[in-house]
Backbone as JSON, one array per atom type, in Angstrom:
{
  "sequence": "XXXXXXXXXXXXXXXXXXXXXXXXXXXXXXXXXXXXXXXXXXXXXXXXXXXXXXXXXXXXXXXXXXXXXXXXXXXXXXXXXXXXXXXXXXXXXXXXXXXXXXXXXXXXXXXXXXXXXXXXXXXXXXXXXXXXXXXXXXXXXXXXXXXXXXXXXXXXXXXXXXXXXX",
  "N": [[75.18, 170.25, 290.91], [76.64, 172.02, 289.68], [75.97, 171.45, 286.95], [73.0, 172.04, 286.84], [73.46, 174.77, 287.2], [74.47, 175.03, 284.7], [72.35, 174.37, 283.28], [70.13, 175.93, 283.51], [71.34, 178.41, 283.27], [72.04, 178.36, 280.18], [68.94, 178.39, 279.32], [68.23, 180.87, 280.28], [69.72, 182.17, 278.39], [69.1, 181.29, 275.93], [66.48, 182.37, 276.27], [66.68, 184.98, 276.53], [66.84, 186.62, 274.37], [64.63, 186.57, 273.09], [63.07, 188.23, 275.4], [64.38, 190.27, 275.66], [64.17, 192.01, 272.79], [60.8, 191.99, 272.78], [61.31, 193.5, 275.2], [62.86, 195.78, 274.55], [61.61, 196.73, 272.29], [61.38, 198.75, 269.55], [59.09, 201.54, 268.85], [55.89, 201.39, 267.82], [56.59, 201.72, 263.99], [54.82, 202.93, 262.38], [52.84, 204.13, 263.38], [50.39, 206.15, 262.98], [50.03, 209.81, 263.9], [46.88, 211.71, 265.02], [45.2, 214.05, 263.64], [44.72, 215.81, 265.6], [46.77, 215.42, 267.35], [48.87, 216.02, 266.23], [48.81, 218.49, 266.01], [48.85, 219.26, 268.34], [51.39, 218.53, 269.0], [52.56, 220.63, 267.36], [52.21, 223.25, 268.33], [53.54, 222.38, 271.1], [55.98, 222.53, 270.33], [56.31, 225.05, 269.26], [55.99, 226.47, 271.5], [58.22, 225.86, 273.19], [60.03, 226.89, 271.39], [59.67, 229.83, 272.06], [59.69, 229.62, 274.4], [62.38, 229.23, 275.11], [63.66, 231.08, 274.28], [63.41, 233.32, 275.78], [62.04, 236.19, 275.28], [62.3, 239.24, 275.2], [60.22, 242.1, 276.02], [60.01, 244.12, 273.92], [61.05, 242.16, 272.15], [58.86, 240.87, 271.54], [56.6, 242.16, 270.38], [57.66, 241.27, 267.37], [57.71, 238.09, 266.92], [54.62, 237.12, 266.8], [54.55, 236.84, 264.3], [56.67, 234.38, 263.48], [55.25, 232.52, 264.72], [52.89, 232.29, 263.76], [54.0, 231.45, 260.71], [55.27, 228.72, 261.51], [53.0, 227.68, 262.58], [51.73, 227.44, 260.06], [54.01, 225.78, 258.42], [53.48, 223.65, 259.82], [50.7, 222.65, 259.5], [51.14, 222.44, 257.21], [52.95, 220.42, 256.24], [51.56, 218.27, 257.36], [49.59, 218.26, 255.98], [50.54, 217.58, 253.11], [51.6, 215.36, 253.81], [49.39, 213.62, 254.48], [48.97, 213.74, 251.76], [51.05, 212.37, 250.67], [50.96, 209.52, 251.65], [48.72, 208.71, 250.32], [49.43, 208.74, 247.66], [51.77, 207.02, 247.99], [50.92, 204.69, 248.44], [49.69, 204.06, 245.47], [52.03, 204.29, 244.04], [53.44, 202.65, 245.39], [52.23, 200.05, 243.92], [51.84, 200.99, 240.87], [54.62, 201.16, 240.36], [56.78, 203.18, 239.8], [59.75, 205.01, 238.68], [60.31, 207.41, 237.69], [57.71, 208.88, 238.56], [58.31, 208.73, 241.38], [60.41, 210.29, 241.17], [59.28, 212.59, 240.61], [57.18, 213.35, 242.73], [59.25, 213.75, 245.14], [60.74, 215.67, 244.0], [58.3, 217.61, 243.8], [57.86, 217.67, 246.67], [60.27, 218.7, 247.9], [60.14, 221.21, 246.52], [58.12, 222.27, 248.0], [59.14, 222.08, 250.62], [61.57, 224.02, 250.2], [60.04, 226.27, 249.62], [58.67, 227.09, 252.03], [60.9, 227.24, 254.04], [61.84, 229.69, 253.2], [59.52, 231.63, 253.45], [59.87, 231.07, 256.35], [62.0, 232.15, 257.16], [61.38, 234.66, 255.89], [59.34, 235.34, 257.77], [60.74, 235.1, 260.44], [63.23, 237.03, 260.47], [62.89, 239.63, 261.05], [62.74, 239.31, 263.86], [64.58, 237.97, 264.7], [66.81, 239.36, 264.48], [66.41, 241.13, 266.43], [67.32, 239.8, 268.59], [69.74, 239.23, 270.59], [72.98, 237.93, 271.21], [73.13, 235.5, 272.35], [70.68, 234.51, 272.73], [70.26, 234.65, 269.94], [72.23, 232.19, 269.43], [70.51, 230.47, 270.73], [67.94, 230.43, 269.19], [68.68, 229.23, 267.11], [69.76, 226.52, 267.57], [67.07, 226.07, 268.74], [65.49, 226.0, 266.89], [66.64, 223.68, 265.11], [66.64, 221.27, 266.74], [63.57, 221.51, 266.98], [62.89, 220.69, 264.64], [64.57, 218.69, 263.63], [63.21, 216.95, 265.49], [60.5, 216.71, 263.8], [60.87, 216.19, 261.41], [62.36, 213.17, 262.65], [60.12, 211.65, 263.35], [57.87, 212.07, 261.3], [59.64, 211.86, 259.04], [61.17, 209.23, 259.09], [59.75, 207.09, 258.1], [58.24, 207.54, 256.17], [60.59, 208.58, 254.6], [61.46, 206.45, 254.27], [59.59, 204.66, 253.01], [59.31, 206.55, 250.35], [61.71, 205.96, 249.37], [61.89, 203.48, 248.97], [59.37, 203.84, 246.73], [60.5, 205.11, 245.24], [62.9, 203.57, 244.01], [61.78, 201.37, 242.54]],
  "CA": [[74.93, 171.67, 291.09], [77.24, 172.69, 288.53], [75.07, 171.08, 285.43], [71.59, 172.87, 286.97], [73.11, 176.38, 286.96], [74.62, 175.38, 283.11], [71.03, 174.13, 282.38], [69.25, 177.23, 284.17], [72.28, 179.78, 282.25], [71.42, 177.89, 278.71], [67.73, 178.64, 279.17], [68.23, 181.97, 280.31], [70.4, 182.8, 277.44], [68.09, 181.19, 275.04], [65.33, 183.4, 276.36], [66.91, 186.18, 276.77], [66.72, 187.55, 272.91], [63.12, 186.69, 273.36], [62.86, 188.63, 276.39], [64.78, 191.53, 275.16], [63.29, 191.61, 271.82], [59.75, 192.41, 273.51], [61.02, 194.57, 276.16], [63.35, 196.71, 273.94], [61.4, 196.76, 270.47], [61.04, 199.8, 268.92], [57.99, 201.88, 268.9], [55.39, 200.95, 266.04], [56.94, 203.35, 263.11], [53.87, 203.01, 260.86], [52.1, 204.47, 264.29], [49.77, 207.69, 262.55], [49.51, 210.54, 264.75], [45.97, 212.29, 263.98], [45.06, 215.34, 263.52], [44.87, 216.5, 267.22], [47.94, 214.63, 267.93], [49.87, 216.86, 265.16], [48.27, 220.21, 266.53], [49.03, 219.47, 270.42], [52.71, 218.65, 268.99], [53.18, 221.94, 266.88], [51.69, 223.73, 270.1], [54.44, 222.61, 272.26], [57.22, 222.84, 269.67], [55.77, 226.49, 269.08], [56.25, 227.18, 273.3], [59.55, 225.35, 273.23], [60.94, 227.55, 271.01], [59.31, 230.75, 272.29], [60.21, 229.5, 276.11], [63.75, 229.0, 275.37], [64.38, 232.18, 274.01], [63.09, 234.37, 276.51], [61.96, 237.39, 274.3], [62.27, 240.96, 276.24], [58.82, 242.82, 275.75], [60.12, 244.71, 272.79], [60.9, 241.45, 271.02], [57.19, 240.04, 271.37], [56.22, 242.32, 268.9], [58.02, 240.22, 266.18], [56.95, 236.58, 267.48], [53.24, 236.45, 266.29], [55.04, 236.36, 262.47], [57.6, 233.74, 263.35], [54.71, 231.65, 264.89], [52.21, 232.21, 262.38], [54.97, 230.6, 260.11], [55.58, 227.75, 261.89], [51.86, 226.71, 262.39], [51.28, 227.33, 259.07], [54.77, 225.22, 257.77], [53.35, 222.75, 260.23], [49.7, 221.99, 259.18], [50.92, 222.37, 255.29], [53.66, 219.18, 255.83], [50.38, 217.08, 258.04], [48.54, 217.62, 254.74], [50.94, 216.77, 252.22], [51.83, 213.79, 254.81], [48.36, 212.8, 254.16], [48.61, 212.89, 250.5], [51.89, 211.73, 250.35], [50.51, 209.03, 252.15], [47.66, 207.94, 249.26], [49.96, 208.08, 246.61], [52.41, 205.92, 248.08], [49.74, 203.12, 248.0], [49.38, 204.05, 244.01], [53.1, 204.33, 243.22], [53.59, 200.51, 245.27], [51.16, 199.43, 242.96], [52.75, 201.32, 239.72], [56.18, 201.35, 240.83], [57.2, 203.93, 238.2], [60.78, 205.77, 239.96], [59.51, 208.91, 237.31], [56.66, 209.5, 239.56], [58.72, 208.94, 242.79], [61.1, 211.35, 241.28], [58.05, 214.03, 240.65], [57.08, 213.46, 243.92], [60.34, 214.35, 245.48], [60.77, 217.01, 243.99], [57.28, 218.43, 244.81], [58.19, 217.5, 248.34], [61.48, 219.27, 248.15], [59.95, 222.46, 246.3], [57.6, 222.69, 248.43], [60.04, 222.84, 251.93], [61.76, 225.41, 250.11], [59.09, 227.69, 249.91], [58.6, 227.22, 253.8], [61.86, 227.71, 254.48], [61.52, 231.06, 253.09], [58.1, 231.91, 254.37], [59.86, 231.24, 257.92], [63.62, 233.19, 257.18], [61.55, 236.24, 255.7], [58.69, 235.89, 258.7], [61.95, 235.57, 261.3], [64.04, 238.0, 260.76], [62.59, 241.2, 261.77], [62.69, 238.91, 264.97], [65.96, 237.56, 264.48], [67.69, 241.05, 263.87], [66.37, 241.56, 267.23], [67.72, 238.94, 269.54], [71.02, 238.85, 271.33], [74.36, 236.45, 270.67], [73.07, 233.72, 273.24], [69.05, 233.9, 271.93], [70.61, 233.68, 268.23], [72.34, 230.8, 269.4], [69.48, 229.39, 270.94], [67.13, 230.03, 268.22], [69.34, 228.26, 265.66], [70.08, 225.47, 267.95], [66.05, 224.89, 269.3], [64.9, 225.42, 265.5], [67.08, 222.62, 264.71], [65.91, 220.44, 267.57], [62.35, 221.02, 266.12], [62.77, 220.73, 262.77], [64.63, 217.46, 263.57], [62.01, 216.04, 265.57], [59.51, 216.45, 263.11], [61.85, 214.94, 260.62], [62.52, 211.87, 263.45], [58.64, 211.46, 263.39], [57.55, 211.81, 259.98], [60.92, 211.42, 258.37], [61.92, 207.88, 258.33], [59.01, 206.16, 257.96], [58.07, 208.92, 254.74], [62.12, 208.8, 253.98], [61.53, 205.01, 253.53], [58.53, 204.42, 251.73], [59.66, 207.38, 249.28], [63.23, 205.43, 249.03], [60.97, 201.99, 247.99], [59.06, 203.93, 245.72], [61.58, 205.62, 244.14], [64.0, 202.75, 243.94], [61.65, 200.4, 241.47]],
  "C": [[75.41, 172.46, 289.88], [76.44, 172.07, 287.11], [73.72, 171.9, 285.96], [72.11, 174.01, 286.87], [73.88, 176.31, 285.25], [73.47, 174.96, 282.47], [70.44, 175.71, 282.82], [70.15, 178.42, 283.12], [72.07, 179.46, 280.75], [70.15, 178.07, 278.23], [67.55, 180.22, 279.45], [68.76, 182.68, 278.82], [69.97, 182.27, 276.07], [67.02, 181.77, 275.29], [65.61, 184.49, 276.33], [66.93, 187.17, 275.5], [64.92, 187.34, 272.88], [62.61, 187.52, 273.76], [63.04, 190.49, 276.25], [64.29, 192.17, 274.06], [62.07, 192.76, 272.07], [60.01, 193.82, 274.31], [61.49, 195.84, 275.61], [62.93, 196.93, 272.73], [61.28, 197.86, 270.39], [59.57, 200.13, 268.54], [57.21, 201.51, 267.5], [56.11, 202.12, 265.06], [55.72, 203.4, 262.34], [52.44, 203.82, 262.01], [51.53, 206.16, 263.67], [49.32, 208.58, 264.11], [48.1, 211.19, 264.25], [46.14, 213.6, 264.19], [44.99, 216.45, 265.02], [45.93, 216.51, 267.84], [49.18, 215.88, 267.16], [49.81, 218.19, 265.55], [48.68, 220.14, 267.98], [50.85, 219.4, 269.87], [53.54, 219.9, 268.39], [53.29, 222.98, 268.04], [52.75, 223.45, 271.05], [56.15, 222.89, 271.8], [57.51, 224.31, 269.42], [56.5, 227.39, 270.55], [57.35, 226.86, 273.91], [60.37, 226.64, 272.55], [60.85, 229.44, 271.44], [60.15, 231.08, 273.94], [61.95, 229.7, 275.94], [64.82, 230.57, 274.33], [64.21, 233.81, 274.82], [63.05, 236.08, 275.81], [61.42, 238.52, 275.68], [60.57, 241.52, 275.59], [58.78, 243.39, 274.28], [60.53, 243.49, 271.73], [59.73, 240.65, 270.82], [56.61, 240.54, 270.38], [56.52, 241.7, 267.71], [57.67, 238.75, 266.3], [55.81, 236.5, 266.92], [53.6, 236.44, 264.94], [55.88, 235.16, 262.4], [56.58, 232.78, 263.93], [53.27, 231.18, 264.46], [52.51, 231.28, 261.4], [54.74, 229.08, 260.11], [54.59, 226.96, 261.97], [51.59, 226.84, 261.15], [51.96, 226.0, 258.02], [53.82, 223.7, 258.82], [52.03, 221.75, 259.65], [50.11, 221.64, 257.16], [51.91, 220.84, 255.31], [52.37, 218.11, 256.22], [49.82, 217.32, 256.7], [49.32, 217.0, 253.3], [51.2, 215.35, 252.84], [50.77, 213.03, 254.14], [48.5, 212.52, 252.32], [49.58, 212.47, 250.41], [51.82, 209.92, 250.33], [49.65, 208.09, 250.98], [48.52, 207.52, 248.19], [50.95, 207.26, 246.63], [52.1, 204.69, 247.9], [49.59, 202.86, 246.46], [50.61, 203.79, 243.42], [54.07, 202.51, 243.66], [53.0, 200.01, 244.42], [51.9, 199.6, 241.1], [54.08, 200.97, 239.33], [56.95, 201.87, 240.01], [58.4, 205.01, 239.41], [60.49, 207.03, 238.77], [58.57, 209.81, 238.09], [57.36, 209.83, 241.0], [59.94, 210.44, 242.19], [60.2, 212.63, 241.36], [57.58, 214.58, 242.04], [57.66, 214.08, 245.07], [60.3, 215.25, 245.55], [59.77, 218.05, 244.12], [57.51, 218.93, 246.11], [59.09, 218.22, 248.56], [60.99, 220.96, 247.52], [58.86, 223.19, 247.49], [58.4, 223.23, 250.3], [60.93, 223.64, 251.15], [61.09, 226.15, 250.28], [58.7, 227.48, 251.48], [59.64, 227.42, 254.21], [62.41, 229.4, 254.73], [60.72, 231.63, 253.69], [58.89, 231.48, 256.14], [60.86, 232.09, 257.76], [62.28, 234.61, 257.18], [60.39, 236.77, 257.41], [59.51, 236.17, 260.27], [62.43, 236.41, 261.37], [64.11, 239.24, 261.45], [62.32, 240.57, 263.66], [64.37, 238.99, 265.62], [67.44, 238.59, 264.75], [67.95, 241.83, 265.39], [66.75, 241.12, 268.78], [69.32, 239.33, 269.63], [71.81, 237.8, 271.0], [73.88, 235.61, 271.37], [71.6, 233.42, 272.89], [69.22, 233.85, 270.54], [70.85, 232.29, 268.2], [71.18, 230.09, 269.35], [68.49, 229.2, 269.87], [67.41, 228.68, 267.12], [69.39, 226.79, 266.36], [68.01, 224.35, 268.11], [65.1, 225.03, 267.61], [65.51, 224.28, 265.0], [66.72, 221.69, 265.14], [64.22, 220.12, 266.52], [62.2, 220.29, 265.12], [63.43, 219.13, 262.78], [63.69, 216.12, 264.02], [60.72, 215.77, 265.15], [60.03, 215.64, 262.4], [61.87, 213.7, 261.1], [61.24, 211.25, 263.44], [57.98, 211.07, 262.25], [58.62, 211.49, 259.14], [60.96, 210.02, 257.56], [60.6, 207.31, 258.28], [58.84, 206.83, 256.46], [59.26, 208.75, 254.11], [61.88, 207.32, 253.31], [60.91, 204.33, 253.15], [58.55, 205.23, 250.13], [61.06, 206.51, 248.54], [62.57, 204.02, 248.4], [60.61, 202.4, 246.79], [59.74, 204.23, 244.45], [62.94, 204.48, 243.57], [63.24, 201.57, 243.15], [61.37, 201.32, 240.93]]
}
């Protein structure tokens, strides 16, 4: 009895990284959202941050600038995505870390200027919220802004970190 449940516990525990493996893998990362997929997710990140700040009547007037913004910062990263996207295929191929640095710093000049384009289209919002919808703003823009990052980020963070690193 006692050797069948140490054969049966030896087979379990040789399957069991198998088993786990499969059941716990991590989602594809190289998984492309398309273009519908990117617009239904700005869309609820948009009503997330709108919902959770409960704007009084008199602060709705400022909102169609702060979400103007946001779809605008949103479709402009899905299209550099995409080209970021092509020339990663050219700079594996090259593997020149000059270009990945150019790149970069495109990438990085360009979320500055959105950063701005959302502060200056915020504020006259911003100015107008309360100590617990400041909080919240700051807290569910961070949320967002991270789960785009969590999404496009690392997969983008670590094809840029290849290229740039030969």
């Amino acid at each position: 009895m006692k050797k069948h449940l140490l054969v049966t516990a030896t087979a379990l525990a040789l399957a069991f990284p198998v088993l786990s493996s499969a059941a716990f893998a991590e989602p594809d990362r190289h998984h492309e959202m398309s273009t519908e997929d990117h617009a239904a997710f700005i869309d609820a990140k948009v009503a997330a941050l709108k919902a959770g700040l409960k704007l009084t009547p008199a602060q709705e007037k400022n909102w169609p600038a702060v979400e103007t913004a946001l779809r605008d910062i949103g479709k402009a990263r899905q299209a550099r995505f995409a080209e970021a996207k092509e020339k990663f295929k050219d700079m594996q191929e090259h593997r020149s870390v000059i270009d990945g640095l150019r790149f970069r710093s495109k990438a990085l000049a360009a979320r500055s200027a959105e950063a701005e384009k959302l502060a200056d289209a915020a504020k006259p919002l911003y100015d107008s919220l309360d100590d617990g919808q400041k909080r919240r703003f700051g807290l569910l823009l961070r949320t967002i802004a991270h789960g785009h990052m969590h999404h496009w980020g690392h997969h983008d963070h670590d094809q840029r970190e290849d290229a740039e690193s030969r």
